[in-house]
N, C-alpha and C positions, 0 to 999 in steps of 0.2 A: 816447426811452424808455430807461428803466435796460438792463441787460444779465439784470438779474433777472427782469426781465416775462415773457418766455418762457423757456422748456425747450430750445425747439427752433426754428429757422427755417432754413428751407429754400428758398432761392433755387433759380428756371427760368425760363429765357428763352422755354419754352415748358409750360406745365403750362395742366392742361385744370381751366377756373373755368369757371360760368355755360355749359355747351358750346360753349367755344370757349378755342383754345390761346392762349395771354397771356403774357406777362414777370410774374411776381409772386414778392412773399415770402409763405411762407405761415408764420406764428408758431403754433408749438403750447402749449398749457398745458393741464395735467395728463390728459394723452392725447387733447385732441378740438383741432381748429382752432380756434385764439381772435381771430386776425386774418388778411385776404389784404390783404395792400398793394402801394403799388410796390414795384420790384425791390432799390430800398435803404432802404428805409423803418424797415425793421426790424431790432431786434439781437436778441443770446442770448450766452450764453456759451457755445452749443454753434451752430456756423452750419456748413451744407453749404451750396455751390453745386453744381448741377451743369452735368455738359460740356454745353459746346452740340447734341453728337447724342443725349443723353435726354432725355426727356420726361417731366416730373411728372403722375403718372394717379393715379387711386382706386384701391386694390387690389380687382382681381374677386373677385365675387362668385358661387359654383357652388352652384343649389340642388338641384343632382342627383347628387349623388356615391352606389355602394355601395360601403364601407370595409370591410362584413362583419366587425364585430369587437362583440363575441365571436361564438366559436363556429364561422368558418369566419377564422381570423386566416391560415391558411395562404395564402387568397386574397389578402388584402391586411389591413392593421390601421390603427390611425389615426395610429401614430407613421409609417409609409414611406407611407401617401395624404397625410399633413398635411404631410410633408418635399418629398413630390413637388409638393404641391398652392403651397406656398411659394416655393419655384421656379421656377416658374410663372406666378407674381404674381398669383395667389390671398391676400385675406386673411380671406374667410371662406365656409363649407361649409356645407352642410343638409346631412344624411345619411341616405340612405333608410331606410323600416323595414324594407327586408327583408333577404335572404341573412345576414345574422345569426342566431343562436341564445340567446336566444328571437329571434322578430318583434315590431317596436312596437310592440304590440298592446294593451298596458296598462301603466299608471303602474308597476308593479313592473317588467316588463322595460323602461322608459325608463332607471329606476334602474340596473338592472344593466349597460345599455350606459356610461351615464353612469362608471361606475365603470371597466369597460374603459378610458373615455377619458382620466378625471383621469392628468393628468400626462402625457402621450403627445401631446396637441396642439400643432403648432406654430403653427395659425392658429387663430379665434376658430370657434365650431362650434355650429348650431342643431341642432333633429332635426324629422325627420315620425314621425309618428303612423301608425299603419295600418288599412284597412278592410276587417274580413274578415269573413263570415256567421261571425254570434254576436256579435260586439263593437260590435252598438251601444253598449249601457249603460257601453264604455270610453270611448268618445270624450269625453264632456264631459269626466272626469279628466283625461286626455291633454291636452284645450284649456285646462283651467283650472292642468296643469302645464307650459303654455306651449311645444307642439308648433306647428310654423307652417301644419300641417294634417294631413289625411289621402289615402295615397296608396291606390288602389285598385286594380286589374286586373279586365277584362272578358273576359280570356282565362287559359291554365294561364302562372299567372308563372315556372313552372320548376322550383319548392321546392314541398311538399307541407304544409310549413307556413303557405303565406300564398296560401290558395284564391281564387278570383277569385269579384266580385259577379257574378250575373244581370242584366237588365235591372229586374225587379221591386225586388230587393234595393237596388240603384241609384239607385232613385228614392225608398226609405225612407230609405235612407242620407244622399241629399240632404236632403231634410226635415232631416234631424239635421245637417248641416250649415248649411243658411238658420238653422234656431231658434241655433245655437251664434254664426254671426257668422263664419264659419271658410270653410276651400279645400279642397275636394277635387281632386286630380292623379288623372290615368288614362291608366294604359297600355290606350290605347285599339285593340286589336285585335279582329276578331267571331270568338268560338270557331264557330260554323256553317260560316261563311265555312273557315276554318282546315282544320278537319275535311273538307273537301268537297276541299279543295286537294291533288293529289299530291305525296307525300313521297318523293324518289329518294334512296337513300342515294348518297357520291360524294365527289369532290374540285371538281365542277362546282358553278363560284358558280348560273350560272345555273340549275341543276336547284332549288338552296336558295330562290333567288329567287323562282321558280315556285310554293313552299311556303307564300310568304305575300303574296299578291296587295295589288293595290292595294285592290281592294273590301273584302277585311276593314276596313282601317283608314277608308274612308268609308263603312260600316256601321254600325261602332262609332262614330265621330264624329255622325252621326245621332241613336243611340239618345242621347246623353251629351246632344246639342244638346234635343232634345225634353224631356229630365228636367229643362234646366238652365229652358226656359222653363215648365214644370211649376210648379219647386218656388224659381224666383227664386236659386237657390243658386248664389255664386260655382266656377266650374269650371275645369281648367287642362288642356289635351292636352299630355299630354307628347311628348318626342321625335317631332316629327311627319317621317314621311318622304314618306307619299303627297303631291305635291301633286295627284293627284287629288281631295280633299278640299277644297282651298284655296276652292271656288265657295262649297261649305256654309258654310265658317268665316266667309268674307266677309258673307253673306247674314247669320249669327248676327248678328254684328259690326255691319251694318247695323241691323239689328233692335235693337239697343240693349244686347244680352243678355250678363251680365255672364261672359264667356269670354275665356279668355287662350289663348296657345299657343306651346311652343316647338318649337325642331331644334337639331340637332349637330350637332360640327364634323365628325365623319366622315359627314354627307349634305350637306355643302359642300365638303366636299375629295376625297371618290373616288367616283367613277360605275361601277359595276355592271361595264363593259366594260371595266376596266382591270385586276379584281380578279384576279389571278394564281389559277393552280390549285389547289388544297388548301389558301390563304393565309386560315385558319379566324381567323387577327387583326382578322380582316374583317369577321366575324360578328355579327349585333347584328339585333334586334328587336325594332319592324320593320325590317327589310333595308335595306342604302345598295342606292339604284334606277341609273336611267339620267340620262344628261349633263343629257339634255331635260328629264327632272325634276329634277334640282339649277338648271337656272338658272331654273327657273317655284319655288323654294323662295329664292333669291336673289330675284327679283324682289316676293317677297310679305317677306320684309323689308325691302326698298325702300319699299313703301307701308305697310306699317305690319301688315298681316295675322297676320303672324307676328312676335310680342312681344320674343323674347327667345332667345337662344343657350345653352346648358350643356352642357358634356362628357358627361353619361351614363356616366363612371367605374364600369365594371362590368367588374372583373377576375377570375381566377381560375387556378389550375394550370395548366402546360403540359399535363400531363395531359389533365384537362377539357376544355382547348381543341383537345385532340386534334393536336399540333404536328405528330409525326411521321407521325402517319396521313392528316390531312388532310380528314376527313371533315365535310363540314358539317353531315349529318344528326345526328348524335351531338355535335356539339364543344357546350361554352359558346358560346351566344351575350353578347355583351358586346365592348365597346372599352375598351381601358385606355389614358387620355390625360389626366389630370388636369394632368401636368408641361409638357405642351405644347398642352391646348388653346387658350390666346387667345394663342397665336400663330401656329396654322395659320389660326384665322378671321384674325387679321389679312393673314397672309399671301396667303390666297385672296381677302381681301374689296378690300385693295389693287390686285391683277390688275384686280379689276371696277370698277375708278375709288371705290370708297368711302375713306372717310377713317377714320384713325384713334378719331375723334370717334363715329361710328356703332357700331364694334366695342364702344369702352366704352359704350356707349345700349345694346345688346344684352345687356352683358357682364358688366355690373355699376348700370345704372341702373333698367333695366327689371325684373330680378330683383328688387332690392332693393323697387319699389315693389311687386310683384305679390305677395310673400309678407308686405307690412307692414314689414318689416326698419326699424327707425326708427335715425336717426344713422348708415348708412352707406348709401354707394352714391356718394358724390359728396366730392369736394374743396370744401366749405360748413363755415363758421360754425356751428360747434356740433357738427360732424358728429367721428366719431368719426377719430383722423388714421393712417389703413390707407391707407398712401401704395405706390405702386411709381418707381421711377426705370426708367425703358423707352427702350432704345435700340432705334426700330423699325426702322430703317435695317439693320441688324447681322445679314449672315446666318451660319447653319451649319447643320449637316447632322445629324439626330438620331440618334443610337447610342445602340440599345433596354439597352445596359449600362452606359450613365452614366444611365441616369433612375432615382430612389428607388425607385419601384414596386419591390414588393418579389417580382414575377413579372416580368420582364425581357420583355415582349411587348408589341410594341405594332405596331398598324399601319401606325404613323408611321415607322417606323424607317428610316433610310435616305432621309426624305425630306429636302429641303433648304428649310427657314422664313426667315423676313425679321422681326426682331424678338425681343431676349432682356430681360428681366428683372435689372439688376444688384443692386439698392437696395430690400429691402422695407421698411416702417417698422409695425410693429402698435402702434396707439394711441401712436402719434410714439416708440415705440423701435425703433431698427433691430434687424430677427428674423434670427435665423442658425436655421441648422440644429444651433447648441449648445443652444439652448434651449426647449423647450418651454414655452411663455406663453401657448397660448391658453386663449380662455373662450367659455364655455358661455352661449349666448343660449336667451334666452326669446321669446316670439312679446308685439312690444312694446316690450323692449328692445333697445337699440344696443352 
Protein backbone atom coordinates (compact mmCIF):
# COMPACT_ATOMS: atom_id res chain seq x y z
CA UNK A 1 0.00 0.00 0.00
CA UNK A 2 1.03 3.70 -0.82
CA UNK A 3 2.24 5.72 2.18
CA UNK A 4 -0.97 7.83 1.50
CA UNK A 5 -3.52 5.26 2.55
CA UNK A 6 -3.18 5.95 6.11
CA UNK A 7 -2.85 8.89 8.41
CA UNK A 8 -1.51 6.94 10.86
CA UNK A 9 -0.20 3.42 11.75
CA UNK A 10 0.61 2.25 14.75
CA UNK A 11 2.60 -0.82 15.48
CA UNK A 12 2.39 -3.23 19.08
CA UNK A 13 3.81 -6.36 19.79
CA UNK A 14 0.97 -6.27 22.14
CA UNK A 15 -2.33 -4.25 21.66
CA UNK A 16 -5.53 -5.51 22.73
CA UNK A 17 -7.97 -6.61 19.20
CA UNK A 18 -10.75 -9.15 19.42
CA UNK A 19 -10.04 -9.38 23.65
CA UNK A 20 -6.94 -10.68 23.30
CA UNK A 21 -3.32 -8.96 23.33
CA UNK A 22 -1.82 -9.59 19.48
CA UNK A 23 1.23 -8.15 17.36
CA UNK A 24 -0.70 -5.81 14.92
CA UNK A 25 -0.64 -2.67 12.94
CA UNK A 26 -3.39 -0.81 13.33
CA UNK A 27 -3.85 1.91 10.23
CA UNK A 28 -5.98 5.02 10.94
CA UNK A 29 -7.92 7.06 8.35
CA UNK A 30 -9.49 10.20 8.99
CA UNK A 31 -9.78 9.59 12.86
CA UNK A 32 -11.53 5.92 13.05
CA UNK A 33 -9.39 2.36 12.45
CA UNK A 34 -9.47 1.62 8.85
CA UNK A 35 -7.27 -1.41 8.95
CA UNK A 36 -5.63 -4.13 11.84
CA UNK A 37 -3.05 -6.25 10.05
CA UNK A 38 0.13 -7.89 10.77
CA UNK A 39 2.84 -6.22 12.46
CA UNK A 40 4.36 -5.07 9.06
CA UNK A 41 1.74 -5.04 6.71
CA UNK A 42 1.21 -1.53 6.83
CA UNK A 43 2.58 1.84 6.02
CA UNK A 44 1.79 5.92 6.61
CA UNK A 45 3.79 8.56 6.36
CA UNK A 46 3.42 8.99 9.98
CA UNK A 47 4.43 5.39 11.71
CA UNK A 48 4.76 4.92 15.68
CA UNK A 49 6.13 1.66 16.93
CA UNK A 50 5.90 1.08 20.26
CA UNK A 51 8.53 -0.25 23.06
CA UNK A 52 7.94 -3.65 23.82
CA UNK A 53 6.79 -2.80 27.70
CA UNK A 54 3.47 -0.77 26.34
CA UNK A 55 0.65 -1.99 25.36
CA UNK A 56 -1.83 -0.73 22.65
CA UNK A 57 -5.42 -0.36 24.63
CA UNK A 58 -8.84 1.69 23.67
CA UNK A 59 -8.88 4.74 25.63
CA UNK A 60 -11.24 4.34 28.81
CA UNK A 61 -14.23 5.13 28.89
CA UNK A 62 -15.75 7.03 32.46
CA UNK A 63 -19.50 7.32 32.44
CA UNK A 64 -19.54 8.86 35.84
CA UNK A 65 -17.65 11.90 36.28
CA UNK A 66 -18.91 15.28 38.42
CA UNK A 67 -16.94 18.22 36.51
CA UNK A 68 -19.36 20.77 38.42
CA UNK A 69 -19.00 23.46 35.76
CA UNK A 70 -20.81 25.89 35.68
CA UNK A 71 -21.44 27.17 38.63
CA UNK A 72 -19.58 25.30 41.31
CA UNK A 73 -15.95 25.56 38.72
CA UNK A 74 -14.23 26.16 42.03
CA UNK A 75 -14.82 22.39 42.70
CA UNK A 76 -13.46 21.23 39.54
CA UNK A 77 -14.14 22.60 35.71
CA UNK A 78 -13.85 20.67 32.59
CA UNK A 79 -10.60 22.14 31.39
CA UNK A 80 -8.30 20.40 34.92
CA UNK A 81 -11.10 16.94 35.09
CA UNK A 82 -10.54 16.72 31.13
CA UNK A 83 -6.56 17.29 31.56
CA UNK A 84 -6.71 14.92 34.57
CA UNK A 85 -8.99 12.71 32.88
CA UNK A 86 -6.24 12.52 29.77
CA UNK A 87 -3.78 11.54 31.79
CA UNK A 88 -5.27 9.02 32.90
CA UNK A 89 -5.95 7.48 29.60
CA UNK A 90 -9.28 8.50 29.61
CA UNK A 91 -10.70 9.30 26.04
CA UNK A 92 -14.04 9.94 26.88
CA UNK A 93 -16.56 11.34 29.86
CA UNK A 94 -20.29 11.39 30.60
CA UNK A 95 -20.86 14.02 32.85
CA UNK A 96 -23.31 14.04 35.65
CA UNK A 97 -26.31 16.44 35.90
CA UNK A 98 -25.69 17.54 38.95
CA UNK A 99 -23.52 19.77 41.34
CA UNK A 100 -23.53 22.09 38.50
CA UNK A 101 -25.61 25.29 38.47
CA UNK A 102 -28.15 24.95 36.79
CA UNK A 103 -28.87 20.83 37.16
CA UNK A 104 -29.46 18.85 33.68
CA UNK A 105 -32.60 19.22 33.97
CA UNK A 106 -33.66 20.72 30.81
CA UNK A 107 -32.61 21.31 27.16
CA UNK A 108 -31.65 25.11 28.15
CA UNK A 109 -29.41 24.20 31.07
CA UNK A 110 -27.73 21.14 28.70
CA UNK A 111 -27.12 24.29 26.49
CA UNK A 112 -25.57 26.27 29.03
CA UNK A 113 -23.27 23.65 30.40
CA UNK A 114 -22.44 22.87 26.75
CA UNK A 115 -21.15 26.46 26.49
CA UNK A 116 -19.15 26.14 29.87
CA UNK A 117 -17.56 23.22 28.02
CA UNK A 118 -16.80 24.53 24.25
CA UNK A 119 -13.25 24.83 24.10
CA UNK A 120 -12.16 23.62 27.62
CA UNK A 121 -12.30 19.72 26.62
CA UNK A 122 -9.35 17.82 26.21
CA UNK A 123 -11.31 14.49 25.72
CA UNK A 124 -14.44 13.65 23.65
CA UNK A 125 -17.60 14.43 26.39
CA UNK A 126 -21.34 13.13 26.41
CA UNK A 127 -23.77 14.29 29.27
CA UNK A 128 -26.78 12.86 31.47
CA UNK A 129 -29.92 14.30 31.77
CA UNK A 130 -31.46 14.54 35.15
CA UNK A 131 -34.65 13.15 37.12
CA UNK A 132 -36.14 15.25 39.39
CA UNK A 133 -40.04 15.76 40.70
CA UNK A 134 -41.46 18.11 38.02
CA UNK A 135 -39.37 17.37 34.95
CA UNK A 136 -40.95 14.77 33.54
CA UNK A 137 -42.25 16.70 30.49
CA UNK A 138 -38.16 17.52 30.17
CA UNK A 139 -36.90 14.24 29.52
CA UNK A 140 -38.12 13.43 26.05
CA UNK A 141 -36.24 16.98 25.02
CA UNK A 142 -33.09 15.91 26.82
CA UNK A 143 -33.41 12.27 24.82
CA UNK A 144 -34.16 13.78 21.71
CA UNK A 145 -31.14 16.31 22.38
CA UNK A 146 -29.15 13.29 22.71
CA UNK A 147 -28.45 12.93 26.60
CA UNK A 148 -27.24 9.07 27.19
CA UNK A 149 -29.94 9.13 30.10
CA UNK A 150 -31.29 10.04 33.09
CA UNK A 151 -29.72 10.14 36.49
CA UNK A 152 -31.99 10.02 39.56
CA UNK A 153 -31.48 9.75 43.46
CA UNK A 154 -33.72 7.86 46.05
CA UNK A 155 -32.14 9.62 48.69
CA UNK A 156 -30.92 13.75 49.70
CA UNK A 157 -28.21 13.94 46.70
CA UNK A 158 -26.53 16.81 48.86
CA UNK A 159 -27.66 19.88 46.65
CA UNK A 160 -31.04 21.20 47.12
CA UNK A 161 -31.33 21.68 43.77
CA UNK A 162 -31.60 18.18 42.42
CA UNK A 163 -34.23 16.60 44.93
CA UNK A 164 -34.52 12.74 44.99
CA UNK A 165 -37.47 10.54 43.37
CA UNK A 166 -40.04 8.69 45.91
CA UNK A 167 -40.67 5.19 45.22
CA UNK A 168 -44.10 6.22 43.49
CA UNK A 169 -42.42 9.01 41.44
CA UNK A 170 -39.78 6.22 40.47
CA UNK A 171 -41.94 4.01 38.83
CA UNK A 172 -43.76 7.17 36.72
CA UNK A 173 -40.45 8.26 35.80
CA UNK A 174 -39.65 4.74 34.44
CA UNK A 175 -42.64 4.51 32.38
CA UNK A 176 -41.18 7.63 30.87
CA UNK A 177 -38.22 6.00 30.40
CA UNK A 178 -39.57 2.38 28.70
CA UNK A 179 -41.83 4.75 26.27
CA UNK A 180 -38.52 6.94 25.42
CA UNK A 181 -36.15 3.74 24.67
CA UNK A 182 -33.74 5.43 27.25
CA UNK A 183 -31.51 4.51 30.90
CA UNK A 184 -32.22 5.46 34.03
CA UNK A 185 -28.91 5.48 36.65
CA UNK A 186 -29.66 5.68 40.47
CA UNK A 187 -28.05 6.54 43.36
CA UNK A 188 -29.51 3.90 44.92
CA UNK A 189 -29.72 4.48 48.78
CA UNK A 190 -33.35 4.09 51.17
CA UNK A 191 -33.77 7.77 52.75
CA UNK A 192 -35.98 5.64 55.73
CA UNK A 193 -33.34 3.39 56.12
CA UNK A 194 -30.79 6.64 56.27
CA UNK A 195 -32.84 8.64 58.56
CA UNK A 196 -33.32 5.80 61.23
CA UNK A 197 -29.26 5.36 61.14
CA UNK A 198 -27.22 7.25 63.96
CA UNK A 199 -25.37 10.24 62.76
CA UNK A 200 -21.93 10.78 65.14
CA UNK A 201 -20.26 13.77 64.41
CA UNK A 202 -16.28 12.84 64.42
CA UNK A 203 -13.06 11.98 62.72
CA UNK A 204 -14.01 8.13 63.23
CA UNK A 205 -14.50 6.53 59.72
CA UNK A 206 -16.39 3.97 61.52
CA UNK A 207 -18.83 6.13 63.46
CA UNK A 208 -19.50 7.58 59.30
CA UNK A 209 -19.77 4.04 58.35
CA UNK A 210 -22.56 3.32 60.82
CA UNK A 211 -24.52 6.26 59.13
CA UNK A 212 -25.07 4.49 56.01
CA UNK A 213 -25.74 0.69 56.57
CA UNK A 214 -25.81 -1.77 54.27
CA UNK A 215 -29.59 -2.19 54.18
CA UNK A 216 -30.14 1.17 52.93
CA UNK A 217 -28.50 0.44 49.72
CA UNK A 218 -30.42 -3.38 49.48
CA UNK A 219 -33.64 -1.40 50.16
CA UNK A 220 -33.28 0.88 47.58
CA UNK A 221 -32.02 -1.88 45.13
CA UNK A 222 -35.21 -3.69 45.89
CA UNK A 223 -37.56 -0.90 45.24
CA UNK A 224 -35.49 0.08 41.70
CA UNK A 225 -35.55 -3.90 41.05
CA UNK A 226 -39.44 -4.15 41.37
CA UNK A 227 -40.04 -0.87 39.22
CA UNK A 228 -37.73 -2.12 36.68
CA UNK A 229 -39.78 -5.45 36.43
CA UNK A 230 -43.09 -3.22 36.60
CA UNK A 231 -42.37 -0.83 33.91
CA UNK A 232 -39.68 -3.23 31.51
CA UNK A 233 -37.47 0.02 31.79
CA UNK A 234 -33.80 -0.36 31.33
CA UNK A 235 -32.17 0.54 34.83
CA UNK A 236 -28.51 1.11 36.00
CA UNK A 237 -27.18 1.06 40.07
CA UNK A 238 -24.70 3.17 40.27
CA UNK A 239 -21.56 2.84 42.39
CA UNK A 240 -22.55 -0.02 44.18
CA UNK A 241 -20.75 -0.75 47.51
CA UNK A 242 -22.98 -3.07 49.56
CA UNK A 243 -22.27 -6.40 48.25
CA UNK A 244 -24.86 -7.24 50.57
CA UNK A 245 -27.23 -6.65 47.59
CA UNK A 246 -25.30 -8.81 45.11
CA UNK A 247 -27.97 -12.03 46.10
CA UNK A 248 -30.94 -9.47 44.62
CA UNK A 249 -29.00 -8.27 41.65
CA UNK A 250 -28.09 -11.83 40.81
CA UNK A 251 -31.61 -13.09 41.07
CA UNK A 252 -32.75 -9.66 38.75
CA UNK A 253 -30.01 -10.77 36.37
CA UNK A 254 -31.37 -14.31 36.46
CA UNK A 255 -34.76 -13.19 35.79
CA UNK A 256 -33.87 -11.86 32.61
CA UNK A 257 -34.59 -8.13 33.84
CA UNK A 258 -32.93 -5.61 32.00
CA UNK A 259 -30.39 -4.13 34.93
CA UNK A 260 -26.96 -3.24 34.68
CA UNK A 261 -24.61 -2.30 37.79
CA UNK A 262 -21.49 -0.77 38.55
CA UNK A 263 -18.50 -0.02 41.51
CA UNK A 264 -15.34 1.95 42.02
CA UNK A 265 -12.18 1.89 42.27
CA UNK A 266 -12.00 3.33 45.71
CA UNK A 267 -14.54 0.04 47.07
CA UNK A 268 -11.59 -2.07 45.27
CA UNK A 269 -8.89 -0.40 46.67
CA UNK A 270 -9.54 0.51 50.57
CA UNK A 271 -11.39 -1.26 53.09
CA UNK A 272 -13.04 0.61 55.90
CA UNK A 273 -10.33 -0.63 58.46
CA UNK A 274 -7.47 0.85 57.01
CA UNK A 275 -9.05 4.36 56.60
CA UNK A 276 -6.95 6.55 58.86
CA UNK A 277 -8.63 9.19 61.31
CA UNK A 278 -10.14 12.37 59.96
CA UNK A 279 -8.84 11.13 56.25
CA UNK A 280 -12.46 12.70 55.02
CA UNK A 281 -10.56 11.91 51.10
CA UNK A 282 -12.15 8.96 52.09
CA UNK A 283 -15.51 9.84 52.03
CA UNK A 284 -18.12 8.90 49.46
CA UNK A 285 -21.65 7.72 49.17
CA UNK A 286 -22.37 4.95 49.92
CA UNK A 287 -19.30 4.44 52.06
CA UNK A 288 -16.02 2.17 51.08
CA UNK A 289 -17.07 -1.04 53.51
CA UNK A 290 -14.91 -3.84 54.97
CA UNK A 291 -12.07 -6.28 53.32
CA UNK A 292 -14.85 -9.03 53.35
CA UNK A 293 -16.93 -6.96 51.21
CA UNK A 294 -14.57 -5.75 48.79
CA UNK A 295 -13.52 -9.40 47.79
CA UNK A 296 -17.39 -10.60 47.54
CA UNK A 297 -17.53 -7.14 45.05
CA UNK A 298 -14.32 -8.54 43.34
CA UNK A 299 -15.68 -11.76 42.95
CA UNK A 300 -19.27 -10.55 41.43
CA UNK A 301 -17.13 -8.99 38.73
CA UNK A 302 -15.50 -12.10 38.21
CA UNK A 303 -18.86 -13.74 37.13
CA UNK A 304 -20.14 -11.14 35.64
CA UNK A 305 -22.82 -9.69 38.38
CA UNK A 306 -21.31 -6.56 38.34
CA UNK A 307 -20.98 -4.93 34.73
CA UNK A 308 -18.78 -2.29 34.85
CA UNK A 309 -16.05 -0.16 36.92
CA UNK A 310 -16.13 4.08 36.74
CA UNK A 311 -14.20 6.46 39.04
CA UNK A 312 -17.31 8.44 40.66
CA UNK A 313 -15.01 11.68 40.13
CA UNK A 314 -16.78 13.78 42.67
CA UNK A 315 -14.52 16.49 43.89
CA UNK A 316 -14.75 19.72 45.75
CA UNK A 317 -12.81 22.36 48.27
CA UNK A 318 -10.55 21.55 50.80
CA UNK A 319 -12.88 23.33 52.72
CA UNK A 320 -15.93 21.25 52.04
CA UNK A 321 -14.11 18.22 52.46
CA UNK A 322 -13.43 19.53 55.81
CA UNK A 323 -9.27 18.74 55.42
CA UNK A 324 -8.30 20.32 58.52
CA UNK A 325 -11.06 19.37 60.88
CA UNK A 326 -11.60 16.07 59.73
CA UNK A 327 -14.90 15.69 60.32
CA UNK A 328 -16.86 13.13 58.51
CA UNK A 329 -20.22 14.18 59.44
CA UNK A 330 -20.02 17.53 57.91
CA UNK A 331 -17.17 16.92 54.96
CA UNK A 332 -18.13 16.41 51.08
CA UNK A 333 -18.73 13.09 50.52
CA UNK A 334 -16.97 12.38 47.16
CA UNK A 335 -13.51 10.87 45.70
CA UNK A 336 -11.56 12.59 43.36
CA UNK A 337 -9.67 10.18 41.02
CA UNK A 338 -10.43 10.73 37.57
CA UNK A 339 -6.12 10.97 36.79
CA UNK A 340 -5.57 7.63 38.42
CA UNK A 341 -8.58 5.64 38.38
CA UNK A 342 -7.63 2.65 35.63
CA UNK A 343 -4.69 2.34 37.19
CA UNK A 344 -5.46 1.56 40.75
CA UNK A 345 -8.17 -1.13 39.35
CA UNK A 346 -5.37 -2.35 37.38
CA UNK A 347 -3.25 -2.27 39.96
CA UNK A 348 -5.52 -3.97 42.55
CA UNK A 349 -7.07 -6.27 39.96
CA UNK A 350 -3.41 -7.59 39.04
CA UNK A 351 -2.85 -8.76 42.86
CA UNK A 352 -6.01 -10.81 42.33
CA UNK A 353 -4.61 -12.82 39.27
CA UNK A 354 -6.95 -10.85 36.65
CA UNK A 355 -5.50 -9.69 33.50
CA UNK A 356 -5.02 -6.72 31.95
CA UNK A 357 -7.88 -7.72 29.26
CA UNK A 358 -10.63 -7.74 32.08
CA UNK A 359 -9.89 -4.15 33.61
CA UNK A 360 -10.49 -2.76 29.93
CA UNK A 361 -13.95 -5.31 29.76
CA UNK A 362 -14.87 -3.14 32.89
CA UNK A 363 -13.25 0.05 31.84
CA UNK A 364 -14.17 0.86 28.75
CA UNK A 365 -16.06 -2.08 26.88
CA UNK A 366 -18.72 -2.53 29.16
CA UNK A 367 -19.43 1.27 29.64
CA UNK A 368 -19.37 1.93 26.22
CA UNK A 369 -22.19 -0.85 25.47
CA UNK A 370 -24.32 -0.06 28.40
CA UNK A 371 -24.85 3.67 27.60
CA UNK A 372 -25.14 2.87 23.52
CA UNK A 373 -21.95 4.80 23.01
CA UNK A 374 -21.45 3.58 19.14
CA UNK A 375 -17.79 3.76 17.54
CA UNK A 376 -15.97 3.56 20.77
CA UNK A 377 -15.03 1.10 23.41
CA UNK A 378 -12.75 -1.11 21.43
CA UNK A 379 -9.68 -1.05 19.07
CA UNK A 380 -12.28 -2.44 15.74
CA UNK A 381 -12.67 -1.35 12.24
CA UNK A 382 -14.57 1.57 12.04
CA UNK A 383 -14.38 2.29 15.62
CA UNK A 384 -13.33 5.60 16.41
CA UNK A 385 -9.06 5.53 16.86
CA UNK A 386 -9.13 6.85 21.07
CA UNK A 387 -5.92 4.79 21.49
CA UNK A 388 -3.71 4.85 24.90
CA UNK A 389 0.00 3.50 24.69
CA UNK A 390 0.04 1.73 28.54
CA UNK A 391 2.98 0.68 30.20
CA UNK A 392 1.39 -1.66 32.91
CA UNK A 393 4.41 -2.91 34.28
CA UNK A 394 5.73 0.81 35.40
CA UNK A 395 5.31 1.69 38.91
CA UNK A 396 5.27 5.06 40.94
CA UNK A 397 3.81 6.48 43.62
CA UNK A 398 0.92 9.23 43.43
CA UNK A 399 1.61 12.85 44.76
CA UNK A 400 -1.92 14.41 45.13
CA UNK A 401 0.36 17.82 43.55
CA UNK A 402 1.31 16.56 40.30
CA UNK A 403 -2.32 15.44 39.50
CA UNK A 404 -4.64 18.30 37.32
CA UNK A 405 -7.50 18.12 39.47
CA UNK A 406 -7.74 21.26 40.24
CA UNK A 407 -8.35 20.71 44.32
CA UNK A 408 -5.13 18.68 44.95
CA UNK A 409 -6.99 15.85 47.25
CA UNK A 410 -7.21 12.66 46.58
CA UNK A 411 -7.30 9.49 48.53
CA UNK A 412 -4.75 8.04 46.45
CA UNK A 413 -2.16 9.97 47.43
CA UNK A 414 0.77 8.56 48.44
CA UNK A 415 -0.19 5.24 47.27
CA UNK A 416 2.19 3.21 45.05
CA UNK A 417 0.09 1.90 41.23
CA UNK A 418 1.58 -0.58 38.63
CA UNK A 419 0.67 0.93 35.29
CA UNK A 420 1.04 4.66 33.65
CA UNK A 421 -0.43 5.96 30.50
CA UNK A 422 2.49 7.53 28.10
CA UNK A 423 0.68 7.89 24.52
CA UNK A 424 -2.97 9.15 24.10
CA UNK A 425 -4.20 9.29 20.57
CA UNK A 426 -7.98 11.15 20.32
CA UNK A 427 -9.37 9.95 16.85
CA UNK A 428 -5.65 8.86 15.64
CA UNK A 429 -4.18 12.36 16.76
CA UNK A 430 -1.85 12.40 19.59
CA UNK A 431 -3.70 14.69 22.61
CA UNK A 432 -1.47 16.74 24.73
CA UNK A 433 -2.45 18.77 27.50
CA UNK A 434 -1.82 21.87 24.69
CA UNK A 435 -4.85 21.21 23.21
CA UNK A 436 -8.12 21.12 23.87
CA UNK A 437 -9.88 18.82 20.77
CA UNK A 438 -12.48 17.26 22.39
CA UNK A 439 -16.19 16.66 21.20
CA UNK A 440 -19.41 16.67 22.31
CA UNK A 441 -21.35 13.19 21.70
CA UNK A 442 -24.79 12.63 21.39
CA UNK A 443 -26.52 9.32 22.67
CA UNK A 444 -26.01 7.45 19.18
CA UNK A 445 -23.06 8.93 18.01
CA UNK A 446 -19.18 7.86 18.19
Amino acid sequence: MSNNEFDLVIRARRALVDGELQAVAVGVREGVVAEIAGLEELSAIDEITLPDEQVLLPGMIDTHVHINDPGRSDWEGFETATRAALKGGYTTLVDMPLNSLPSTVSVEALETKKEAAQANCFVDMGFWGGAIPGNKADMEPLHRAGVFGFKCFLADSGVPEFPPLDADQLNEYLDEIARLGSLMIIHAEDPTTLESAPVVPGRAYSDFLASRPDASEVEAIRVVIDAVRRSGARAHILHLSSAEALPLIREAKQEGLPLTVETCPHYLSFDADTIREGSTAHKCCPPIRSLDNQDRLWDALRDGTIDCIVSDHSPSTAKLKQMEIGDFATAWGGVSSIQVAFTAVWTAARARGFELTDVVRWMCERPAEIVRMQGKGAIALGHSADLIAYAPDERWTVDVNELEHRNKISAYDGLELSGRTHTTWLRGVAATTDSADGQFLRLGEG
